[in-house]
Every structure is written in C-alpha cells, then in structure tokens.
C-alpha positions in Angstrom: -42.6 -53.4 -37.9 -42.9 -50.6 -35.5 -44.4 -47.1 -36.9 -41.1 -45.1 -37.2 -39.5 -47.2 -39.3 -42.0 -47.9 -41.7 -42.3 -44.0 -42.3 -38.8 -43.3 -41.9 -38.5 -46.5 -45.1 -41.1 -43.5 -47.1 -38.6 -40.9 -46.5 -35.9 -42.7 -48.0 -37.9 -43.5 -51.2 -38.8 -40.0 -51.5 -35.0 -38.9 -50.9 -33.9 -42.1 -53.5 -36.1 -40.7 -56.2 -35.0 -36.5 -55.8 -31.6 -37.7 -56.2 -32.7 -39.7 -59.2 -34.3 -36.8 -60.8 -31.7 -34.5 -59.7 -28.4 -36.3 -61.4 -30.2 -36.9 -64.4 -31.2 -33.1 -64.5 -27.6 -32.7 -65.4 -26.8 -34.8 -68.7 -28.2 -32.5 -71.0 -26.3 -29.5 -70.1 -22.8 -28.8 -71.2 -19.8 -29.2 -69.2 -19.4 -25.3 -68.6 -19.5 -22.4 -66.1 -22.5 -21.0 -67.9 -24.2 -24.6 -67.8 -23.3 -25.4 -63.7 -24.5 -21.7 -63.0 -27.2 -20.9 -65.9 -28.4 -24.2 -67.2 -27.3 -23.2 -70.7 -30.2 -20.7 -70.5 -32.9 -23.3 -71.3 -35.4 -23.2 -68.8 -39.2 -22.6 -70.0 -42.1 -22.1 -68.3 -42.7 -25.0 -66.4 -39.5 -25.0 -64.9 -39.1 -21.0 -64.1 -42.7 -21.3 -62.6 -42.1 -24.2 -59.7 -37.9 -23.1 -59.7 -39.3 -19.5 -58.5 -42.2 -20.9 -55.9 -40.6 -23.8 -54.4 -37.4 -21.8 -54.0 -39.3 -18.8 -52.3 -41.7 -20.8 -50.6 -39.6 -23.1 -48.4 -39.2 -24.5 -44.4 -39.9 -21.4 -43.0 -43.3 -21.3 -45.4 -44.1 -24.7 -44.6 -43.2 -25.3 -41.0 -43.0 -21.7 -40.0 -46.1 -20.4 -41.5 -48.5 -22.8 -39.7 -46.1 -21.9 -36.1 -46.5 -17.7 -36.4 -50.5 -19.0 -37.2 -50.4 -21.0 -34.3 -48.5 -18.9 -31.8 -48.9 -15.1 -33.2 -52.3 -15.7 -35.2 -52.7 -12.6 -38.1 -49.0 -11.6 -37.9 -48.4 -14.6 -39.9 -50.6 -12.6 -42.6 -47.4 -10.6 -43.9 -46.2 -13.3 -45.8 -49.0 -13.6 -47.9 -48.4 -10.3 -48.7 -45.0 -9.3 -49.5 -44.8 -12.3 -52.4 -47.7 -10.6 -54.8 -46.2 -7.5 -54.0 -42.5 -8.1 -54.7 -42.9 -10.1 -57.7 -44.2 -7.3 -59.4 -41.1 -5.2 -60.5 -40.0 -8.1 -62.2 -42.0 -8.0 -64.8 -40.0 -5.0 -65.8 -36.4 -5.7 -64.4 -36.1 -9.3 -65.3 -36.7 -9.2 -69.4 -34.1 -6.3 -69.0 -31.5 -8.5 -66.9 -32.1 -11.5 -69.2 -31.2 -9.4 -71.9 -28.5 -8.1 -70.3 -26.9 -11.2 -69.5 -27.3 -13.0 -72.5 -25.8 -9.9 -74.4 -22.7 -9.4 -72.0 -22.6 -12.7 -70.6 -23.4 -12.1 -66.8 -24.5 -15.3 -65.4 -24.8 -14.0 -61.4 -26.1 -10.8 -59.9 -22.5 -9.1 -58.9 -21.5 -9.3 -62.8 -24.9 -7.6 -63.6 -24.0 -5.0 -61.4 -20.0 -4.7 -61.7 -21.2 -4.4 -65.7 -22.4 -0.9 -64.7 -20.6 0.1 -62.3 -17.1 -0.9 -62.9 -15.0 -2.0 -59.0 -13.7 -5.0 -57.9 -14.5 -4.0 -54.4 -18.4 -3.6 -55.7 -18.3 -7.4 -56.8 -16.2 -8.8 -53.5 -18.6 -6.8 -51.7 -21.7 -8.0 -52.7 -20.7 -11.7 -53.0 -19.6 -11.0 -49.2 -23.2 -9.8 -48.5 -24.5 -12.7 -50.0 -23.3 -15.8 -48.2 -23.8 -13.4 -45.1 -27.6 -13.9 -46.1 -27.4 -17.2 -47.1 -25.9 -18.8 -44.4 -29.1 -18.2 -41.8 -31.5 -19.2 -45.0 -30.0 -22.4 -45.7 -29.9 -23.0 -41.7 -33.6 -22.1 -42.1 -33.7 -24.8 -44.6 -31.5 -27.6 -43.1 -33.6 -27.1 -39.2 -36.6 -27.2 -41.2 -36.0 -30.4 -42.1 -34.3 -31.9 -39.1 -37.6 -30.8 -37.0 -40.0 -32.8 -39.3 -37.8 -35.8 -39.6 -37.3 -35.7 -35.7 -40.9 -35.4 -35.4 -42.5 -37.9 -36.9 -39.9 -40.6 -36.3 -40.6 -40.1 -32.4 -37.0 -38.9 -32.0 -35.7 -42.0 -33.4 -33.8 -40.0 -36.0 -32.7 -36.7 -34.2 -32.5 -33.3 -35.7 -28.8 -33.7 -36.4 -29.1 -36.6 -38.3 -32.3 -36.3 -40.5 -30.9 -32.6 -41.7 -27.5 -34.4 -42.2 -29.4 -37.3 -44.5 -31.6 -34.8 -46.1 -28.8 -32.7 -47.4 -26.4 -35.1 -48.0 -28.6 -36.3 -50.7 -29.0 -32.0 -51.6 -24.9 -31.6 -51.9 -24.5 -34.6 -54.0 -27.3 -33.8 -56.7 -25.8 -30.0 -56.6 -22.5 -30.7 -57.2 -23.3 -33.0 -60.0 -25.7 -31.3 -61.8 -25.7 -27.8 -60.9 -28.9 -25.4 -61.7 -30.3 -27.7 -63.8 -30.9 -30.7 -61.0 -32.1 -27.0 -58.8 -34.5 -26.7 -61.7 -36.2 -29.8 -62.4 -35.9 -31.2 -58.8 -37.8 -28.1 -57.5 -40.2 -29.0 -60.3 -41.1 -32.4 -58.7 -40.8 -30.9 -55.1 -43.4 -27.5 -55.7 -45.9 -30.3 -57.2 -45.6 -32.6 -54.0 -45.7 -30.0 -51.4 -48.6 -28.0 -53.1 -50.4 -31.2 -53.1 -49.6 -32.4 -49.3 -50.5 -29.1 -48.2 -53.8 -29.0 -49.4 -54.7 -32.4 -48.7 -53.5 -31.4 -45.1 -54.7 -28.0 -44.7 -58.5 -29.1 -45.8 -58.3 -32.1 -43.2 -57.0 -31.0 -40.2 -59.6 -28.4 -39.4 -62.3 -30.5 -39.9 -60.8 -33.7 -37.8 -59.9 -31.3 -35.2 -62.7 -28.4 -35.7 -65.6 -30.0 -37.6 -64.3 -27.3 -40.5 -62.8 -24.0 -41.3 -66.1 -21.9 -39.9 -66.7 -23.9 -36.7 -62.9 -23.4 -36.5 -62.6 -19.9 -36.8 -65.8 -19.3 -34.7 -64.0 -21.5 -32.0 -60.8 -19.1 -32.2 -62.8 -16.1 -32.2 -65.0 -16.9 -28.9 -62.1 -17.9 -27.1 -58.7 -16.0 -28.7 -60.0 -13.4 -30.9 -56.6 -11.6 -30.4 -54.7 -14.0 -33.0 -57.5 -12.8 -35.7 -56.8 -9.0 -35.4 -54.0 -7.6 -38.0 -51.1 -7.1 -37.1 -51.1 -9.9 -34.8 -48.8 -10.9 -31.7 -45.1 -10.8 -31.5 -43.4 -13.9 -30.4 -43.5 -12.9 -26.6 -47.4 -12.5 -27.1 -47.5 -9.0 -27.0 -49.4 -7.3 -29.9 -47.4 -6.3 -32.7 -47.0 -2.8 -33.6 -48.2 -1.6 -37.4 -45.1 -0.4 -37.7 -43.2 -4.0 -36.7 -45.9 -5.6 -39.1 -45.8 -3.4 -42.2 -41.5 -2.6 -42.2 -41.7 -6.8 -42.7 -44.1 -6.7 -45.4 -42.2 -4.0 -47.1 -38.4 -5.4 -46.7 -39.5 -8.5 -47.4 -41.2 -7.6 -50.7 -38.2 -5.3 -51.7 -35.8 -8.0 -51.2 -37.9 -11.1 -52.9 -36.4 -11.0 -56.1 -33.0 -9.5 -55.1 -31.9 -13.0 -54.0 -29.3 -13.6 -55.8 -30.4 -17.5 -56.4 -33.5 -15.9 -57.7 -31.8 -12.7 -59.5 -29.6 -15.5 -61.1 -32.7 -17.2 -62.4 -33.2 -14.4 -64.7 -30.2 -15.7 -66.7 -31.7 -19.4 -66.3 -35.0 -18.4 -68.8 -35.3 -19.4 -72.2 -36.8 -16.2 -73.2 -37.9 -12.8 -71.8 -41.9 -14.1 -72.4 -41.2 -16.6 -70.3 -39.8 -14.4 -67.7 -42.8 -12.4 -68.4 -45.3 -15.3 -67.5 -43.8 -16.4 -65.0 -44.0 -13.3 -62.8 -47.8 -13.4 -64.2 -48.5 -17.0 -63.1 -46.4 -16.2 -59.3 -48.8 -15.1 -57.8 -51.2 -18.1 -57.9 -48.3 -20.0 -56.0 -49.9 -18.2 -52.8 -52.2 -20.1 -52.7 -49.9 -22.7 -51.2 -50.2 -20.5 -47.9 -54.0 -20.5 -47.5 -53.6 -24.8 -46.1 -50.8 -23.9 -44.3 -51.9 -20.8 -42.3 -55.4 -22.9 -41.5 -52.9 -25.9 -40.5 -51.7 -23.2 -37.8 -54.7 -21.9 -36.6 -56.4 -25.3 -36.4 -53.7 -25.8 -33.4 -54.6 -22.7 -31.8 -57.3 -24.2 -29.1 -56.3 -28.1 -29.5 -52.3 -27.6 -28.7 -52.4 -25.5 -24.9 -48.6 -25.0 -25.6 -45.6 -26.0 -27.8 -42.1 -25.3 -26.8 -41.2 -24.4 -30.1 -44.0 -23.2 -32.3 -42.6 -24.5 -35.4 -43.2 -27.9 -34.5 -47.1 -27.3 -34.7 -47.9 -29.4 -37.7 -45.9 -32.3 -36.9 -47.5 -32.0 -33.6 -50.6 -32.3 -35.0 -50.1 -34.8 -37.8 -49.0 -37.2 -34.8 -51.4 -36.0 -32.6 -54.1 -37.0 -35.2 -52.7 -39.9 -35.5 -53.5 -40.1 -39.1 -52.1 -43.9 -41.2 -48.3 -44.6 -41.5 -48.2 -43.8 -45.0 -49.9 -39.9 -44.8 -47.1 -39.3 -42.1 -44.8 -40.1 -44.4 -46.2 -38.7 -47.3 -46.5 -35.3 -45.0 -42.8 -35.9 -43.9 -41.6 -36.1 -47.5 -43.9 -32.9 -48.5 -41.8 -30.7 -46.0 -38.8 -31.9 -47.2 -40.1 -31.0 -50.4 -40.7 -27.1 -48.7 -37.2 -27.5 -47.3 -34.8 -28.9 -50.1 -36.5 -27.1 -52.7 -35.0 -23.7 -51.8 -31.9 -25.2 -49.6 -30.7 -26.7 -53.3 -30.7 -23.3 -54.7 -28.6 -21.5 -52.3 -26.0 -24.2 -52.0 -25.9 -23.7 -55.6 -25.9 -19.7 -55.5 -23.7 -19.4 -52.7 -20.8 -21.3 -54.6 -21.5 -19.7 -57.5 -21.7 -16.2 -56.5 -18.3 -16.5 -54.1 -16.2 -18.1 -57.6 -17.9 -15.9 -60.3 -17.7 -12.3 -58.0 -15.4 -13.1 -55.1 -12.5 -14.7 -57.0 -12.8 -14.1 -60.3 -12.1 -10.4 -60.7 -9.1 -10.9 -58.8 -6.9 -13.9 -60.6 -7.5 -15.8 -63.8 -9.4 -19.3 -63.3 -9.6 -21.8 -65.7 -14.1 -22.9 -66.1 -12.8 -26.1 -64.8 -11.1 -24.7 -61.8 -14.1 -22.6 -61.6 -16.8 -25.6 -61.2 -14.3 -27.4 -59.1 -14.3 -24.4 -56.5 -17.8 -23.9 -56.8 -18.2 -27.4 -55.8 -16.2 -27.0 -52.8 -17.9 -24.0 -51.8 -20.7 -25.8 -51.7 -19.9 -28.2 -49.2 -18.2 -25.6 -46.8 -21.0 -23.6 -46.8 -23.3 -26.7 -46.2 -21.3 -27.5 -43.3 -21.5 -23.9 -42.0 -25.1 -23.9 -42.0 -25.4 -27.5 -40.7 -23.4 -26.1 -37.6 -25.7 -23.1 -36.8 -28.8 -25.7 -37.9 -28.3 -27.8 -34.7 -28.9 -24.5 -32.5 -32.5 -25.2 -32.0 -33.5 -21.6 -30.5 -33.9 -19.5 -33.0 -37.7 -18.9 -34.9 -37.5 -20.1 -38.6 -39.4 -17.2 -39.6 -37.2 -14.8 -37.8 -34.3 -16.6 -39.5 -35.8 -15.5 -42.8 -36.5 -11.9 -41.9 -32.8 -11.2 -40.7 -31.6 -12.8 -44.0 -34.1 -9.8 -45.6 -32.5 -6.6 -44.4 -29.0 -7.7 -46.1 -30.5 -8.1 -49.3 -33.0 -5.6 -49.5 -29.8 -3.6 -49.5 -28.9 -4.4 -53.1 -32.3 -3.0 -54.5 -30.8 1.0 -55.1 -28.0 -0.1 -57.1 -30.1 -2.8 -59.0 -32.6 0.0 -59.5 -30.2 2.7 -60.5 -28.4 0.4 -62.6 -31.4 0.1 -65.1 -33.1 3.7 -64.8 -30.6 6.2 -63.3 -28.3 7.7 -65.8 -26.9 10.0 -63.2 -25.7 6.7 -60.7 -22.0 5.9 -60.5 -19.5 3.5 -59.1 -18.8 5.1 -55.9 -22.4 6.3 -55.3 -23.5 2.7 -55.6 -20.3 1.9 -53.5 -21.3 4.2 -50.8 -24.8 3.5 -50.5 -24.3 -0.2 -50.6 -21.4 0.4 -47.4 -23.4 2.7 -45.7 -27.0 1.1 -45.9 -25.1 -2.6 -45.2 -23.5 -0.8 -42.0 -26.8 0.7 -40.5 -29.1 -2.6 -41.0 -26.3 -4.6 -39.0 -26.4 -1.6 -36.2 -30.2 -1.6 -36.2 -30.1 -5.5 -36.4 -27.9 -5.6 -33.0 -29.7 -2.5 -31.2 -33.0 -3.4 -32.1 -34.0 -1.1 -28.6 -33.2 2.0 -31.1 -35.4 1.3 -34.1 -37.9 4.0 -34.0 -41.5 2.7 -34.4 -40.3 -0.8 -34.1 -39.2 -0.3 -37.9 -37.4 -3.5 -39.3 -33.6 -3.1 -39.5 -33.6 -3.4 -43.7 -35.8 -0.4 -43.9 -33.5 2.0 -41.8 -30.8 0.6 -43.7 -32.4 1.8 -46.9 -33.6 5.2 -45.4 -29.5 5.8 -44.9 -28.9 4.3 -48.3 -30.0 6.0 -50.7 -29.2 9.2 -49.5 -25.4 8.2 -49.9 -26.0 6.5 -53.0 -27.9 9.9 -54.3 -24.9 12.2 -53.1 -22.2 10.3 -54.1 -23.2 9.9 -57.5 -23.7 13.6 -58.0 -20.3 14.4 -56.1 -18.5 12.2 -58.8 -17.7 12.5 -62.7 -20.6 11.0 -64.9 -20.1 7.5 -66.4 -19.8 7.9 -70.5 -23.2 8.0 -72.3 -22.7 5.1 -74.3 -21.6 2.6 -71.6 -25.2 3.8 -69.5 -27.3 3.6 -73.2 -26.3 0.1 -72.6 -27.6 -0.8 -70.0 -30.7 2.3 -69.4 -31.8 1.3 -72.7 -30.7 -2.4 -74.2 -32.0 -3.1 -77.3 -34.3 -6.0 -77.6 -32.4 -9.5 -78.1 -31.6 -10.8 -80.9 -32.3 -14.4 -82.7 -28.7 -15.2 -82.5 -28.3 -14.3 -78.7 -31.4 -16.3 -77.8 -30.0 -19.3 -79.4 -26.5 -19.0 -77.3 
C-alpha cells in the first residue's frame, strides 16, 4: 500500500473520532439559543482552559509560527509575546462580563455592549466588524489545513480538497452541537497538538542539528541576522521596532476582544473559573517554544521554500520520519487548524443572528438556531473561496484580522469603568477608528514609523470616543451603576 494512502487512512480516523466527540458534545445541552451559543453556561476549567488555547493558538501558530522562524528568524518572537500580555485584563473584565451576562442575559459581545450603550446601529455595526475579521481568520484556518494535508499526501489530495474534507467534518459537528461540540472537541485537539508539537519540536533539531545548541550555534555562524529582535520582514529586510512592537501591542489589545473568545465569557461555569483560567493561560505558550525550534531547525537545512509556511511539512517529509508519525503530525495540525476554525464558524453565525438581526425583527429561538446554522455554512463557503488563494502569509492573515478588532477595546473598556462614555461617543469612535485602520490598512506607504494599521486606528479612536461622550447628555446613574459596578452574582443566577 503506497505511503500516502496509508497516512491519508490516519487522517480520516483522526477526523472520524472529532466528529464523534463533537456530536456527542451536544446531547446534554438544551435545545436553546442560550445552549447553541452559551453551552447552558456550564463549562469548567478543563474545558475554558484548552477552549481558550486551542482557539487562540491555531494554523497560523502551528504552520505559521515555525514559517516567520524559518524565513524571518526573531520577528516570529512577537507572538510569544502579545498572548501573556493580553490575557491579563481578563482577569478583571471577564468575572465582570460573566456577571453581566448571566444577570441581563447577553450571550455575545454586541448585546454586552448595546446593554450600555443603547443603538441598533452599535449592534449591526459591530456584528458587521466581526465577520469582516473572521472571514480572513477562518481562511487562515481552512489553508492551514489544506497545506498540511497537501503536503504530506505528496499532492495526492490537493489543497482544495483536504480543507474541503477537513471542514466538512467542522460544519457538521457545529451545526449540530453548537459551542458545546467547540468546547469539548478543542479539549481533545489542544491535548493532541501540545503533544505532537513537542514530540516534534525536541526531534527535529537533533535529527537535523545534533540539538538545540549545535543548532543555534550553526544559525548564529552562518545567519546570525534571524537571531537579532526584531527580526526580518517577509521581503528579508530587517524589521523596524516600530513594525515589531505596533504587532505585539495590537495583537495583545485585541486577544480577548474576539468575539468567539469574548463570548466564552458567558460559556464559564463561574467567575473562579474565569479567574483560573486566565491564571493557567499563560502556560499554554509553551506550545510555541517546539514550534518556533521546528522553524529555525529549517533555517540552514531548507536553501529556499516558496512559501514559508510549508516549512514543517517540508521537513517532516524531508526527514522522512515512519508513516504513522506523518500522520500523527498531519492530524496534530489539524488539531491547530479546526480547533479555532470551529469557534468562528460558530461565532460568526451567532454574532450576525443575535446582533445583526435580532434588534431589528422578532425571531422565534428556533428560527434563530436555524439561521445561525445557515450562517454557518455561508460563511464557511466564503472563507473556503478566499482559502484556495494560496499567496497570502498565514501570519499576515492573522494580523490584518487584528486591527478590526482591536477596535472594539475603547467601548468595551469604557463600558465597565467610564461613567462619563455614551452611545454616540462609543458610536463615533468605533466609526472613526474602523475607518482609519482600513485607510492605513490600504496605504500602508503612510503609516508613520511602520506603525501597524490597528494602532493608528486607535490613536483616532479614542479621541472621538472622548469628545463625543462629553458633547452629549449623560446616560442615567442607575443604568451605568449597573454596569460600572455589578453586584457580585447571585446563587440563583449561577444555577440558570
């Protein structure tokens, strides 16, 4: 039996058994909006722990990571960074959201905000913001996995049709089970791709290197430019501080203003666990130290890759390692892949029903989870479209998806702590900040000190969100208590 198949027969037993776990995810939670979006708020630690790393840590992480190692050496630093450093505001917002929700009954990120600041045009417009941001991150997602599948199949199974398999199997556990198959099949994926990584990351510098210190030694006599922070851009140049840090910093603001993530506020059990888990996030990183060493241990063994993110399937051939770590391998970046492509087909659909058409005409919760589920498929086929354009870097992918969102820290921000903030300051900010990130984003020539487009976006921001909040009437005290101060939860709202 030749090679391909055998590992391509692996693949399928992996994708057999996430679609086992993900459909039975769903049993156990009721037959309702706040079950399809919030899993009933139920999850505990376990489950908010791997739901938060596998969703943050996806394609780009696992194939991307080890290319910007490969091809741009320490730029591929900043995502180390930005995940300790974004997490950490969530230990204060989150509890606060949690409670929130469960009080008021928001179950997505728009409601959150629309709960303070009262517009229509607030929730259609975030919701719009969203999917523009998802759309590139579940392409991100859906390539991701097309390259390894392509890969190690020796092109036996193309990019169009491994992504197509892949998330086939991701649409139909979604639809069924909602959050809760996102929950507990992320579980089983963070586990599996932790693992492979490791296992990988330790044993490819020393087949290739004789270790990690002959390794770097190697790199450092012969390319010492890839070691020195801030690294190269893509076009080998090196990359300004100002290129470097702007990316650390937009990408740290926007971590947790995801929606999918937001939303997973609602999702916890409790605001402890909430609390941990923003603890415990951080040891997820270490996921990254295998895969950067992946990348660099390609450095001086690869002379030149057409596309950079196809380094460690590259190598894993190259290596040639047995048929059943290939596939093994293949299934952990699927793992990297689906783990966070599940949770934005699911926030997606449930962020365009709950913000985009709900405030404007009654819908039945059935009519609601039937819409969500179509949403999900358009937007899966949306992505799959852009997916098959093979040009774009998976890393830059993420990064443009960052400058949207980062947008929708001020009124998150002001929400909680400003008691001055109103509708149309948060209004105009949001408009003004979205408008200069997209005019940054398509004059990049203009950005001064090679600034990331999210950054000058917020720099417009919040002055309009400042001035049009003082130019405007005061929201009533009592409606801002709410939401500047919430009381601590109650036993009865923590058993809803």
């Amino acid at each position: 039996m030749e090679r391909w198949v055998v590992i391509t027969g692996i693949i399928g037993l992996y994708l057999a058994l996430t679609l086992a776990i993900g459909l039975r995810a769903g049993r156990d939670t009721s037959p309702t909006v706040t079950g399809f979006v919030a899993g009933d708020r139920d999850f505990g630690l376990l489950v908010m722990y791997f739901v938060t790393g596998a969703t943050v840590f996806s394609a780009f992480a696992f194939l991307g990571g080890p290319g910007w190692a490969y091809s741009r050496g320490a730029a591929a630093f900043y995502i180390l960074s930005y995940g300790v450093l974004g997490i950490a505001p969530w230990y204060v917002i989150g509890p606060r959201v949690a409670r929130l929700g469960r009080r008021m009954g928001f179950v997505t990120q728009a409601q959150f905000l629309v709960g303070r600041f009262p517009s229509r045009s607030l929730s259609a417009l975030v919701a719009f913001l969203s999917l523009v941001a998802f759309i590139p991150y579940i392409t991100l997602q859906m390539r991701g996995a097309g390259i390894v599948i392509e890969a190690v199949t020796d092109g036996n199974v193309p990019l169009w049709a491994g992504a197509a398999v892949a998330y086939g199997i991701v649409l139909l556990y979604v639809l069924v089970s909602g959050v809760a198959a996102v929950g507990w099949t992320n579980t089983f994926q963070g586990i599996f791709m932790v693992t492979i990584a490791w296992v990988l990351g330790l044993y490819l510098p020393s087949a290739l290197h004789g270790g990690i210190g002959p390794m770097f030694q190697e790199i450092l006599a012969e390319r010492p430019e890839l070691l020195e922070v801030p690294g190269l851009t893509g076009g080998g140049d090196p990359w300004s501080w100002g290129g470097y840090s702007s990316a650390i910093l937009v990408s740290a603001i926007g971590l947790t203003l995801w929606p999918h993530l937001f939303m997973k506020a609602f999702t916890a059990r409790d605001e402890e666990t909430l609390k941990r888990t923003v603890v415990l996030f951080p040891t997820f990183h270490l996921f990254l130290v295998p895969v950067f060493l992946i990348g660099f241990a390609g450095v001086l063994y690869v002379d030149a890759l057409p596309q950079p993110d196809f380094i460690l399937p590259h190598l894993i051939l190259d290596v040639d390692l047995p048929v059943l770590v290939v596939g093994l391998f293949c299934a952990g970046a699927l793992s990297a892949s689906m783990s966070t492509g599940d949770a934005l087909l699911h926030a997606s659909a449930s962020v365009l029903v709950e913000d985009g058409v709900r405030p404007f005409r009654p819908i039945s919760e059935a009519a609601q989870r039937a819409l969500m589920r179509v949403i999900i498929v358009l937007a899966g086929g949306v992505a799959y479209f852009f997916a098959l354009d093979e040009d774009q870097s998976l890393v830059v992918l993420l990064l443009t998806s960052y400058g949207i969102i980062a947008q929708l820290a001020p009124p998150v921000v002001a929400a909680l702590f400003w008691r001055r903030a109103t509708t149309f300051g948060a209004l105009a900010g949001l408009v003004a900040g979205s408008a200069a990130t997209l005019f940054f984003f398509l004059n990049p020539g203009l950005r001064p000190w090679d600034l990331h487009e999210g950054i000058l976006g917020l720099l417009v921001h919040l002055p309009f969100l400042v001035a049009g909040s003082l130019l405007t009437a005061p929201q009533p005290e009592s409606h801002v208590e709410a939401f500047v101060n919430p009381p601590p939860s109650t036993p009865e709202e923590l058993q809803r």
